[in-house]
C-alpha positions in Angstrom: 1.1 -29.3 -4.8 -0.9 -27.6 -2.5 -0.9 -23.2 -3.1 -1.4 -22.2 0.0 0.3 -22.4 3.4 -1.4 -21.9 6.2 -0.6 -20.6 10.2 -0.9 -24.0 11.5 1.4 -25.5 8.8 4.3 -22.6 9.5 3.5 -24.0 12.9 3.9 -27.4 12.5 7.0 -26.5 10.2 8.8 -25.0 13.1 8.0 -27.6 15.5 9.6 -30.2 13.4 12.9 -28.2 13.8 15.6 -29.2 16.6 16.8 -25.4 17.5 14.6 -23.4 19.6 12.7 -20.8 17.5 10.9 -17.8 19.8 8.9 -14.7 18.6 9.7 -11.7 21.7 6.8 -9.9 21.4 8.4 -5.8 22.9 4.8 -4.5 22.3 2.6 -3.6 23.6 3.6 -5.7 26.1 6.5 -7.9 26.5 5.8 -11.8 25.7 6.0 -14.9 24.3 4.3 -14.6 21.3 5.5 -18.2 19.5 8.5 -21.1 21.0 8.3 -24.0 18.9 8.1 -27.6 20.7 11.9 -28.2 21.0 11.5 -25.7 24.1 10.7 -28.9 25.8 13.9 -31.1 24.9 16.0 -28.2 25.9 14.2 -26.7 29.1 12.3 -29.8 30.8 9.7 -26.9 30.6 6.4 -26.9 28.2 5.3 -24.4 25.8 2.1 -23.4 28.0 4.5 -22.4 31.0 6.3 -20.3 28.5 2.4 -18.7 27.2 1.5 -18.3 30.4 4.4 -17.0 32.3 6.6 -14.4 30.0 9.2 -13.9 33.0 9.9 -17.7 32.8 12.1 -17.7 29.5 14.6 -15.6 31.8 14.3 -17.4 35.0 15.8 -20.3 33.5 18.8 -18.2 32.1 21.9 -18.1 34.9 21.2 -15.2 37.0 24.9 -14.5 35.7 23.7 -13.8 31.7 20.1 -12.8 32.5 21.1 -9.5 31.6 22.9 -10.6 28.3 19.3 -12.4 27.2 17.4 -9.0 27.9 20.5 -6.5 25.9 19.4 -8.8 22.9 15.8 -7.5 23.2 16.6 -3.8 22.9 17.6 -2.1 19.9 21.0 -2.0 18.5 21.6 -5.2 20.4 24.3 -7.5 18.2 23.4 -10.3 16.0 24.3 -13.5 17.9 24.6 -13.6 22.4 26.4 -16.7 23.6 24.8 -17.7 27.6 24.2 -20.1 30.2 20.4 -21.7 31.1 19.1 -23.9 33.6 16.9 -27.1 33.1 14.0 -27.8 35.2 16.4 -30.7 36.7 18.8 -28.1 37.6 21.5 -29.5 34.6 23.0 -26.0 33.0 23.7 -25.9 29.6 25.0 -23.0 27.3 23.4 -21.7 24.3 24.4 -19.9 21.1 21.5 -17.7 19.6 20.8 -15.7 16.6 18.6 -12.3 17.2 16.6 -10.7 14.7 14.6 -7.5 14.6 10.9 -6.6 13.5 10.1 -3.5 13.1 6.1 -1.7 12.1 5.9 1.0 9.6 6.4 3.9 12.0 10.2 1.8 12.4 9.6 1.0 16.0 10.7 -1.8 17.2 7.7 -4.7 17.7 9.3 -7.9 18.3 12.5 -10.0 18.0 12.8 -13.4 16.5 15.4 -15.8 18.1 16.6 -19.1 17.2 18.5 -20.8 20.3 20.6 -23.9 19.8 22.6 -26.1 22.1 26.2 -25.3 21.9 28.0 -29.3 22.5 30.6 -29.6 25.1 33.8 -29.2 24.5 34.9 -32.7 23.5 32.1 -33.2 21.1 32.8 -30.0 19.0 34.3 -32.5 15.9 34.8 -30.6 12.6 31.6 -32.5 11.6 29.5 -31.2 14.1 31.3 -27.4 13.1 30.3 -27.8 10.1 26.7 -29.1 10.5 26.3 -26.2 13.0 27.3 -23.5 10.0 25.0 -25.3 7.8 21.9 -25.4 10.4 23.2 -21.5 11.5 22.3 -20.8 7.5 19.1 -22.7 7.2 17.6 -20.7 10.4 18.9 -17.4 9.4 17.1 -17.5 6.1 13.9 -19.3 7.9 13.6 -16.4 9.8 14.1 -13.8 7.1 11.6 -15.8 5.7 9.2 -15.6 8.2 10.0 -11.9 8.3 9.1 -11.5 4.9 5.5 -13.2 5.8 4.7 -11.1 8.4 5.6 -7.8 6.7 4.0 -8.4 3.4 0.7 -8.3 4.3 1.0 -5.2 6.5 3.9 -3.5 3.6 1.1 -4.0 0.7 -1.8 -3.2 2.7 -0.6 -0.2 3.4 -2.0 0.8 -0.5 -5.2 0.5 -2.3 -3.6 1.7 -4.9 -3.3 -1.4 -7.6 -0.2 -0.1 -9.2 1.7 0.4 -5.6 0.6 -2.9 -4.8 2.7 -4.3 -7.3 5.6 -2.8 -7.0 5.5 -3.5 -3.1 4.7 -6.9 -4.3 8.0 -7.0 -6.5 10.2 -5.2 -3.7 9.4 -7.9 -1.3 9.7 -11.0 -4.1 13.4 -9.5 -4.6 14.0 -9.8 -0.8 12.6 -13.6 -0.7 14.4 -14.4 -4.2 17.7 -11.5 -4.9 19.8 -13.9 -6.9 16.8 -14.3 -9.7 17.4 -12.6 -13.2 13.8 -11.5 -14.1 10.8 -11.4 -12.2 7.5 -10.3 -13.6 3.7 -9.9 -11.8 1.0 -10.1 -13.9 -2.8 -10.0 -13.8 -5.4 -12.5 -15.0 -8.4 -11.4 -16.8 -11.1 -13.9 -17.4 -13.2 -11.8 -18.7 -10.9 -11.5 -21.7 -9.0 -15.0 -21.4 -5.7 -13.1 -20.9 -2.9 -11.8 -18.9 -1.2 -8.4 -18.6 2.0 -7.7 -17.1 1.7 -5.4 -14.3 5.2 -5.7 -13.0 8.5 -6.7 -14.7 12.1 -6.3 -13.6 15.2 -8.3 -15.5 18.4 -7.8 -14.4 17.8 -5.1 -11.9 16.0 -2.6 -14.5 12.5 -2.5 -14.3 10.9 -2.5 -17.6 8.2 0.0 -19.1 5.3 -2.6 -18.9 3.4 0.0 -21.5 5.4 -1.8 -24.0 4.4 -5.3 -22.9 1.1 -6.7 -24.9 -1.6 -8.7 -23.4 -1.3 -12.3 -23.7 -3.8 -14.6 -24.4 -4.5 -17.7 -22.2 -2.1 -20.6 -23.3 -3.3 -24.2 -23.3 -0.7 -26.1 -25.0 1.6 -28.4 -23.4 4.2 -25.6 -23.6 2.3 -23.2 -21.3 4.1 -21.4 -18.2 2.2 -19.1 -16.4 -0.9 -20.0 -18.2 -0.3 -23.5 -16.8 -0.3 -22.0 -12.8 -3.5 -20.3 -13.7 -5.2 -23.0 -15.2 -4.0 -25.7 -12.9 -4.5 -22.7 -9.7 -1.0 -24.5 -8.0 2.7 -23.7 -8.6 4.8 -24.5 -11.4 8.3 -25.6 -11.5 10.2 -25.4 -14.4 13.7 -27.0 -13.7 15.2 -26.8 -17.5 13.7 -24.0 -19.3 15.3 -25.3 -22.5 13.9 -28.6 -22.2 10.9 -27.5 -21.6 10.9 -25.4 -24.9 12.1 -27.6 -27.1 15.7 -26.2 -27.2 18.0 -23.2 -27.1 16.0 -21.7 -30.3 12.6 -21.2 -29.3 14.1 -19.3 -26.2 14.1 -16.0 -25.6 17.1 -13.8 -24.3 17.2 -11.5 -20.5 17.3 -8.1 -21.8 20.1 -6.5 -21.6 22.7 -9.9 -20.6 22.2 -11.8 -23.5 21.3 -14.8 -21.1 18.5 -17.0 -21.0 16.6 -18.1 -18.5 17.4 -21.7 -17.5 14.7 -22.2 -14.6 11.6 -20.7 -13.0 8.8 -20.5 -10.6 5.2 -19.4 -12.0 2.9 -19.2 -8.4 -0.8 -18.3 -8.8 -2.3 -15.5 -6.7 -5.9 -17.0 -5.4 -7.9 -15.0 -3.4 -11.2 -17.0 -2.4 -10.5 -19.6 -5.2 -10.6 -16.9 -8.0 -7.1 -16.3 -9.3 -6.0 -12.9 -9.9 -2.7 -12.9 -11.6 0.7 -14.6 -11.3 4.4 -14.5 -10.2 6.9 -15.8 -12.1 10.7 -15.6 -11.3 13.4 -17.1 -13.5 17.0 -17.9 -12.7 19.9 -18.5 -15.4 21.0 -21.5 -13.4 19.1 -24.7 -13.4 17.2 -26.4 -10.8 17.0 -23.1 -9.1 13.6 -23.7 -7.3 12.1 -26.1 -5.4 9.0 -27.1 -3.2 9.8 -24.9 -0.5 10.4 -21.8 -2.6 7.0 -22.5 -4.0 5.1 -22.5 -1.0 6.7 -19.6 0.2 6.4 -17.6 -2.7 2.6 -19.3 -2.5 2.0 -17.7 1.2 3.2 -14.1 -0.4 1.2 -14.4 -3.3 -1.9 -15.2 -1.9 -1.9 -12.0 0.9 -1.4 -10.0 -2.1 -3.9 -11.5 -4.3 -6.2 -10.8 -0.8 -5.0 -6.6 -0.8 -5.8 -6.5 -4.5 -9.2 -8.1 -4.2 -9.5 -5.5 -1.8 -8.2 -2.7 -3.4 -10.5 -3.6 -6.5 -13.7 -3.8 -4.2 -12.8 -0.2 -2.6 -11.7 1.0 -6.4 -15.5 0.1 -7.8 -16.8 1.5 -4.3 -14.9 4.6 -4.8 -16.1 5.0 -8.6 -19.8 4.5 -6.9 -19.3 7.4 -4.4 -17.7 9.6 -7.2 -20.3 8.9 -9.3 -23.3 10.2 -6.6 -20.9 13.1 -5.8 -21.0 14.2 -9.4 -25.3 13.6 -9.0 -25.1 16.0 -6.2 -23.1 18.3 -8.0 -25.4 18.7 -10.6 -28.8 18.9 -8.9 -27.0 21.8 -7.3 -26.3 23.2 -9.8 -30.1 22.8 -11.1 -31.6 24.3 -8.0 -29.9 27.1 -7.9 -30.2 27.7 -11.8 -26.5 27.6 -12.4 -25.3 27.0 -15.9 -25.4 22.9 -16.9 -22.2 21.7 -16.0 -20.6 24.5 -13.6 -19.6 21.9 -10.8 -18.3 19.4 -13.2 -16.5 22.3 -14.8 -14.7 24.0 -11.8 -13.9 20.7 -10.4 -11.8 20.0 -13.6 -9.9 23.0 -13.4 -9.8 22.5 -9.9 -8.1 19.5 -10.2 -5.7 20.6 -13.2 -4.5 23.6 -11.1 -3.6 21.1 -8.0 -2.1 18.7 -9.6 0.2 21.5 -11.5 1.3 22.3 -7.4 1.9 18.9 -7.2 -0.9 17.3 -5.1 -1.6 14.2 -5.8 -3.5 10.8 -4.5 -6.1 11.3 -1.8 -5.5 14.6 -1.3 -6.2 15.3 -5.1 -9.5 13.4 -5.2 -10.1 15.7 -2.2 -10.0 18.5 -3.9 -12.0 17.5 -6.8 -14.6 16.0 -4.4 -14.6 19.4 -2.6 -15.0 21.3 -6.1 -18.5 19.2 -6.9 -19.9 19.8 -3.6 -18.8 23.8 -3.4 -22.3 24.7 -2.6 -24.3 21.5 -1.3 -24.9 24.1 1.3 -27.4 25.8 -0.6 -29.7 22.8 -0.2 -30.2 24.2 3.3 -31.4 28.2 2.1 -35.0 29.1 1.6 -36.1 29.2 -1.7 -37.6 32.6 -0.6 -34.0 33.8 -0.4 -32.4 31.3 -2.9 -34.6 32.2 -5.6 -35.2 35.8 -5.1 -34.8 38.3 -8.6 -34.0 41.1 -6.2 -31.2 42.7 -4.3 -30.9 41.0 -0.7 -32.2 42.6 2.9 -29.2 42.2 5.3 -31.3 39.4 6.7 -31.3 37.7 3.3 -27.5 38.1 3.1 -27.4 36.4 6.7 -29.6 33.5 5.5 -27.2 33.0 2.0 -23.9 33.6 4.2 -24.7 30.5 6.2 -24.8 28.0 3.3 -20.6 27.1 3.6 -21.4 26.7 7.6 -24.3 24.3 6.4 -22.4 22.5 3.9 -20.0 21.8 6.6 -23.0 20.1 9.0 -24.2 18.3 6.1 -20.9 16.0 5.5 -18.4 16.1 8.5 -20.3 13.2 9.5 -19.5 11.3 5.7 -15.9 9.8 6.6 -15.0 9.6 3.3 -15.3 13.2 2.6 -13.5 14.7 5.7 -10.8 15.5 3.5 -12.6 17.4 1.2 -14.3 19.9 3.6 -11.9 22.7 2.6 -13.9 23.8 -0.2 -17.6 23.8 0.5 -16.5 25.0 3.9 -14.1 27.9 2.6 -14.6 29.0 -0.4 -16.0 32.2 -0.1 -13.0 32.9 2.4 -10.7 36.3 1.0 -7.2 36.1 0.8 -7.2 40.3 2.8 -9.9 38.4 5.4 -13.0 40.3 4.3 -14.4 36.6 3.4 -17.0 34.6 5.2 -18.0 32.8 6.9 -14.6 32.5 9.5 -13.1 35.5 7.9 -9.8 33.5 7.2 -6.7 35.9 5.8 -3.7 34.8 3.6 -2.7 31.3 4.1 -4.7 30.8 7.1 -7.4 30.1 4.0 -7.0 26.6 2.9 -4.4 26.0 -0.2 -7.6 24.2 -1.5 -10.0 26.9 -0.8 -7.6 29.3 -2.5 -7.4 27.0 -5.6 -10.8 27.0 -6.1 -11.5 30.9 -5.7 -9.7 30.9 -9.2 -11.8 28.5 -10.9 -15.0 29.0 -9.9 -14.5 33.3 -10.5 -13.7 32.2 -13.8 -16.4 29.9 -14.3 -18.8 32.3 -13.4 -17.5 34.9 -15.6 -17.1 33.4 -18.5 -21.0 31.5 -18.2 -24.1 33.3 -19.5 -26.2 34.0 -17.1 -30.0 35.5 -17.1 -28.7 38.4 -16.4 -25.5 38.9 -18.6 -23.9 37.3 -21.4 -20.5 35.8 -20.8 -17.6 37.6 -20.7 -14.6 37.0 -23.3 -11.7 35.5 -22.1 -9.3 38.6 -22.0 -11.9 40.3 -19.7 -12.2 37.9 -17.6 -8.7 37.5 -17.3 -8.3 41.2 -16.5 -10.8 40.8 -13.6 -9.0 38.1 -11.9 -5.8 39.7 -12.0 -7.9 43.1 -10.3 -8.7 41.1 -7.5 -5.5 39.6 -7.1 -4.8 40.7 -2.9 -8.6 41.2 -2.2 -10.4 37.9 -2.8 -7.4 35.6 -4.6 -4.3 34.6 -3.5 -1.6 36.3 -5.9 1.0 33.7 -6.1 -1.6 31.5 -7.9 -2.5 33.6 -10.5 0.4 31.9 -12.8 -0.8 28.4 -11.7 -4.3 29.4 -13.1 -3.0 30.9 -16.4 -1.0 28.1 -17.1 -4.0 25.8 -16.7 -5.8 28.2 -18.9 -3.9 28.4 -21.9 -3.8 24.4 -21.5 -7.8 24.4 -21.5 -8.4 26.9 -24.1 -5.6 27.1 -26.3 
């Protein structure tokens, strides 16, 4: 069984049916963005006068129910239109179809899929034929959920690079394809190790702490399930769980409903041949899968296993950037004979007191990123200035004073650190405005900036220097809270002693 479906095949799948099925692309522009061959048993027209001309679909529609074709493209339109079109030969016909939206991630509406079948005349419309209709009517309203579900995965876990969100995206749109099935778990294959881990797992509605789940090695008995899709790189189909297990006793129960699973799907997720984990759903009914649930579920698994691949390539590419960040940090720190460590330090506190406010993801990397680089600027000073024992002329000052402006030429051109300006950029910034080098006041000073101001007085403080010893905790302390108003934010000060007393005890 091949694991993969490709465009062409959904193509050729589509053509093969008798309805008409259209895409409506709305935007950018309104057309024809897929009609499937039966167009041309209906129409009299071919599928390249529909491509070519998007204003032919509703020339062929009575100029009496033209507008009824174009309500169904517009938003809040009703699920099924009923209306009269006109074959090349001039023979009219009515038509029943079935609407569906698409919508992007801002919720704006993209495109409508339609299925369009023949509605018989009147003295052909058996009971039979009612009832083949109903059953067809089914069939295309899940192809086209279907469908849906293919062309919003790969935008709906892309959206992440995030391994853990991929997952559960991953699960959330399995339970749309598959909402009857008991249990459902995602896991991740590690050759490295010859195991898998479970990444993902929801039974009966609850998801499951997957902390509690161990690693499991690689099966290769004749027993094996997911091991099997792995090892074989092609969906498995179990029809009779039981069976397959040798009876009732070597099974186990769904948490929670004292069931078992009768049936289940294992599909591998390949991504350039390697296989990166598997899904698995199970049913307590048997001979709940089949063929076409397996290349489905194949099509979904394989776009994921593509977003994770890339999530793990921007994940090591990430740790790389970090990793130079924390370089710079340091030979900073060297040059301008800070104590070892300062950056790394005040970037840890940094990044306690944030995530304490509640930042988190990017925006927390951002401000840890920002906390390394505080004074890249300094790179740019004179040694004449950086290094000098003395007090500063005012020209010196004006030389030193330039180093946030300087830190901000250096990386506004590095896209990935755009976010994390806030701090080399600001940091010397006073909450009463007698900061430099913008002379920000208040909140006008970025929350990141103002975060940091904490730390890195402390830091400083409480660091022997050449020229004094380091203070002891309770005097530092007492000097923050002096300049609580002048250079620090106030309503921060409870933040940074919470994230104290977890530091120091």
């Amino acid at each position: 069984m091949n694991s993969s479906i490709t465009a062409q095949e959904l193509i050729d799948l589509a053509d093969n049916i008798s309805d008409v099925v259209c895409n409506f692309r709305i935007v950018p522009k309104q057309a024809i963005a897929f009609i499937n061959r039966a167009i041309v048993n209906m129409s009299l027209y071919t599928q390249e006068e529909f491509y070519q001309d998007p204003e032919l679909i509703f020339r062929i529609v009575h100029t009496d129910d033209r507008h009824i074709l174009k309500n169904m493209l517009k938003e809040g339109h009703p699920l099924q239109a009923e209306f009269r079109m006109c074959r090349r030969n001039g023979v009219i016909f009515r038509v029943q179809g079935n609407f569906n939206d698409v919508y992007n991630s801002n919720h704006e509406l993209t495109a409508v899929y339609a299925v369009l079948r023949l509605v018989p005349d009147e003295d052909e419309d058996s009971k039979t034929s009612k009832t083949i209709a109903v059953d067809v009517d089914q069939r295309m309203q899940r192809y086209i959920e279907e469908l849906k579900i293919i062309s919003d995965i790969g935008r709906t876990l892309g959206e992440s690079l995030d391994l853990a969100e991929i997952f559960k995206r991953l699960g959330t749109s399995v339970h749309r394809m598959f909402p009857d099935v008991h249990a459902q778990y995602i896991s991740k294959y590690h050759p490295e190790d010859d195991n898998i881990t479970c990444e993902y797992c929801v039974i009966n509605g609850e998801e499951l702490d997957i902390s509690e789940l161990p690693p499991v090695p690689l099966d290769y008995s004749p027993m094996a399930t997911q091991s099997k899709a792995i090892i074989q790189r092609e969906p498995y189909i179990i029809s009779d769980m039981v069976a397959h297990r040798g009876g009732a006793q070597n099974m186990g129960q769904l948490i929670g409903s004292g069931q078992i699973p009768r049936s289940a799907l294992y599909v591998p997720m390949l991504s350039k041949n390697n296989v990166l984990g598997v899904i698995q759903v199970q049913s307590t009914e048997l001979n709940r899968f089949n063929d076409e649930d397996a290349r489905l579920l194949a099509v979904v698994a394989n776009a994921a296993a593509t977003v994770m691949q890339n999530a793990q390539i921007h994940l090591e590419l990430m740790d790389s950037y970090n990793q130079t960040l924390e370089g710079w940090g340091q030979a900073v720190d060297l040059r301008d004979k800070e104590t070892e460590g300062h950056s790394l330090r005040v970037a840890d506190l940094a990044r306690r007191m944030a995530t304490r406010l509640g930042i988190v993801g990017d925006a927390l990397t951002d401000i840890w990123r920002g906390a390394l680089l505080h004074d890249i600027g300094k790179l740019g000073v004179p040694d004449a200035v950086l290094f000098k024992p003395g007090a500063f002329t005012p020209e010196e000052w004006a030389e030193m004073r330039k180093h946030p402006q300087l830190a901000l030429d250096m990386l506004k051109s590095i896209s990935f650190l755009k976010g994390a300006l806030d701090i080399p950029y600001g940091h010397h910034e006073c909450w009463d405005g007698s900061g430099y080098p913008r002379g920000l006041q208040g909140e006008d000073i970025p929350l990141a900036a103002r975060i940091f101001a904490y730390v890195d007085v402390w830091d400083a403080v409480t660091s022997d220097r050449p020229y004094r010893p380091a203070w002891s905790k309770d005097k530092a302390l007492e000097y923050i809270h002096s300049h609580l108003g002048t250079q620090l934010d106030p309503k921060l000060e409870l933040i940074f002693l919470e994230v104290i007393r977890e530091v120091n005890g």
